[in-house]
C-alpha positions in Angstrom: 100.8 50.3 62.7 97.7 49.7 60.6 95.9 46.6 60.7 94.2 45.6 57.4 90.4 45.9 59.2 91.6 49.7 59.0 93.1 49.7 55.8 89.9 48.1 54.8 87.8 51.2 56.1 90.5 53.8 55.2 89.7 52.1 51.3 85.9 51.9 52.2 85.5 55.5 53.5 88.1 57.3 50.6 86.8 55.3 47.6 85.4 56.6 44.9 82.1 54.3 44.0 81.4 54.2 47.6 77.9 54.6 48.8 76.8 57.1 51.9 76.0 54.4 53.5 79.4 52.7 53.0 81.4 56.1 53.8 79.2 56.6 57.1 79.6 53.1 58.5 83.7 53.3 57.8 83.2 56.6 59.3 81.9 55.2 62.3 84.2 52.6 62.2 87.0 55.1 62.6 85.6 57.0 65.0 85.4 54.5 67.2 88.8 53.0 66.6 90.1 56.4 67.3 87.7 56.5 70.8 89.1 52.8 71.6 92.8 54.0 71.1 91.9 57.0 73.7 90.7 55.2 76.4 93.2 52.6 76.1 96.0 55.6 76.1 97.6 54.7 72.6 98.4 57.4 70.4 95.7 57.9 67.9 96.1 56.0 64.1 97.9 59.0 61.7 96.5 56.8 58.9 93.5 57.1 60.1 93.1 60.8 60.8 95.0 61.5 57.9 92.1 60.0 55.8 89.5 61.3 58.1 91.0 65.0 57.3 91.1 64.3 53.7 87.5 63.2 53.6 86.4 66.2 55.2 87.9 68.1 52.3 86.3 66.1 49.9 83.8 68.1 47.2 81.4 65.2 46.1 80.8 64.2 49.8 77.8 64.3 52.2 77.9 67.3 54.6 76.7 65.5 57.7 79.5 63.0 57.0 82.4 65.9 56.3 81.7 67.6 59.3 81.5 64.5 61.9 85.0 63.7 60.1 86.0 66.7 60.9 85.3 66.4 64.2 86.7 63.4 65.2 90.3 64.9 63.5 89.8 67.8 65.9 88.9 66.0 69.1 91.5 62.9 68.5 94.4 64.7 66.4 98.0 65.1 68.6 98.2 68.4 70.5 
């Protein structure tokens, strides 16, 4: 279930006039979330790693930010 702080940073990290700086602190936002969810034992947001993956296929994106996306989908994603 998505609360609208996520939907917020879902918006934030996939929109288009976004800044770096805007896509890397909804990035981190995420990340966490997705950390918070682990050590609590909940099953990680699909929302949320669903936009994380689709970031990290983005063309017009920073690198740095691509790959730490991509990262967090690997480590967090369902097995």
């Amino acid at each position: 279930m998505m609360n609208a702080e996520e939907n917020e940073m879902i918006k934030q990290l996939l929109g288009r006039a976004a800044s770096a700086a805007q896509q890397k602190h909804a990035l981190t936002w995420l990340a966490d979330y997705c950390e918070e969810s682990y050590i609590l034992n909940l099953p990680p947001s699909t929302a949320a790693l669903a936009a994380l993956d689709r970031f990290s296929k983005k063309t017009k994106a920073d690198a740095q930010l691509k790959r730490r996306a991509a990262t967090v989908v690997k480590q967090y994603k369902l097995r």
